[in-house]
C-alpha positions in Angstrom: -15.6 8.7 -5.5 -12.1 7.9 -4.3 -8.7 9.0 -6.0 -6.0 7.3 -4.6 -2.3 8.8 -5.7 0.7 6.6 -4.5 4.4 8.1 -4.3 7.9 7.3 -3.0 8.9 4.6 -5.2 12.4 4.4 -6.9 15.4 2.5 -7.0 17.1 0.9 -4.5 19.8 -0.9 -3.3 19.4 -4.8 -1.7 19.1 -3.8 2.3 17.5 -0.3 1.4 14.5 1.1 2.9 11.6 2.6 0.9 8.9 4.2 2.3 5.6 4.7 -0.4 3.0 7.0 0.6 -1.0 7.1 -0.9 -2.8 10.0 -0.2 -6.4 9.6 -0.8 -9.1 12.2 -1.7 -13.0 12.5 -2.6 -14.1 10.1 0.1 -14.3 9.6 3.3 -10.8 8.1 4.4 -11.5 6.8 7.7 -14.6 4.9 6.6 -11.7 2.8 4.3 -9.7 -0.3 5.0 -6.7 0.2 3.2 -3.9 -2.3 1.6 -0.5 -2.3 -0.4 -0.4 -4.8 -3.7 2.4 -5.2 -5.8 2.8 -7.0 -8.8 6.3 -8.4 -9.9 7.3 -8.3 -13.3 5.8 -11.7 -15.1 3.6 -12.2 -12.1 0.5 -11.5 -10.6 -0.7 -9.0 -8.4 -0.5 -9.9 -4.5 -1.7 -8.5 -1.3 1.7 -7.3 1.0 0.0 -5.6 3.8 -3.3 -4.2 4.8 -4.6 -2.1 7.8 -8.4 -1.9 8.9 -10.3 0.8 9.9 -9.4 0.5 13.7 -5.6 0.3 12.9 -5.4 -3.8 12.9 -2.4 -5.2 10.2 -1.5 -8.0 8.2 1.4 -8.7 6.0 1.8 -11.7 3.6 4.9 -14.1 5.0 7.4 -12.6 2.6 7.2 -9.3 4.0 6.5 -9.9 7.5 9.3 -8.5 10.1 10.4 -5.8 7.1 7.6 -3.7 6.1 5.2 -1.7 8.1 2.1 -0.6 6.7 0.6 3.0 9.1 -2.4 4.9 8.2 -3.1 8.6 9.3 -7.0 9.7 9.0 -5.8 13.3 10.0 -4.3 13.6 6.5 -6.0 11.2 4.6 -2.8 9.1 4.0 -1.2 5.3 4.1 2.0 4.7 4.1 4.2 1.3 3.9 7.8 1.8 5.3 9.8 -1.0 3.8 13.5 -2.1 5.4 15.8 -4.5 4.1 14.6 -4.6 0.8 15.1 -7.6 -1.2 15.7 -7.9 -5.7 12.4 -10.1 -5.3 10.5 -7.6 -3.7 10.6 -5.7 -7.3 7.2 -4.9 -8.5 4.8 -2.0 -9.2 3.0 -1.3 -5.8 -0.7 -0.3 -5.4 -2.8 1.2 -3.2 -6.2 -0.4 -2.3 -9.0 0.8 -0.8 -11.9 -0.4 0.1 -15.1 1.1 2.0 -16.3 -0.9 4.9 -18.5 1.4 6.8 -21.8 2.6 6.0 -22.0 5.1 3.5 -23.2 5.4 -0.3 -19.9 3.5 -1.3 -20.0 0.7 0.8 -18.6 -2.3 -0.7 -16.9 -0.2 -3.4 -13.1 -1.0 -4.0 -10.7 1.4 -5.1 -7.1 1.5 -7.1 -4.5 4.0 -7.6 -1.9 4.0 -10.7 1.0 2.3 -8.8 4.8 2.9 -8.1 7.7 1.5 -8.8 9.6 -0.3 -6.5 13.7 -1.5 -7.9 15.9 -3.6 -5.6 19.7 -4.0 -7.2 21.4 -6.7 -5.7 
C-alpha cells in the first residue's frame, strides 16, 4: 500500500511563500499521478494542482501563476511551492495519489493526514 506524509505547513503572512512537501512510501512512486487538495474551513475539499506521471500540470484558476506543484521520483517526494499567499488560500492541504500504471494497485487512490496552511492578512 501507499503512506503518504505531508509537511511544511504553518502560518503565514498575506504575500508569504510556503512550500509543502509529501513524501510517499510502500509503493511504487513513479507509477503515481500525484495532486495537492485543500479544504478551507466551512468548505469542501478542492483539487489545487496535480502532476502526471510524465511531469504534465494543472492548477485550479485561483492558484494559477502562484503555486507550483514539482515531483521528484528519485526521492519519492511532491512538493507545492506556494508565493504570494492569499487569507483565502487557508485550508488543510492534502496529498493525493493515485496509481495509473499497471501494477496490483492500479486504480487505487491514496490520502495522507493533511497540513495546515494560515494566511494573516
Amino acid at each position: 500500500q501507499v503512506q503518504l506524509v505531508e509537511s511544511g505547513g504553518g502560518l503565514v503572512q498575506a504575500g508569504g511563500s510556503l512550500r509543502l512537501s509529501c513524501a510517499a512510501s510502500g509503493s511504487i512512486f513513479s507509477l503515481n499521478a500525484m495532486a495537492w487538495y485543500r479544504q478551507a474551513p466551512g468548505k469542501q475539499r478542492e483539487l489545487v494542482a496535480a502532476i502526471t506521471v510524465g511531469g504534465s500540470t494543472n492548477y485550479t484558476d485561483s492558484v494559477k501563476g502562484r503555486f507550483t506543484i514539482s515531483r521528484d521520483n528519485a526521492k519519492n517526494t511532491v512538493y507545492l511551492q506556494m508565493n504570494s499567499l492569499k487569507p483565502e488560500d487557508t485550508a488543510v492541504y492534502y496529498c493525493n495519489a493515485r496509481r495509473v500504471v499497471g501494477g496490483p494497485l492500479y486504480g487505487h487512490n491514496f490520502w495522507g493526514q493533511g497540513t495546515q496552511v494560515t494566511v494573516s492578512s
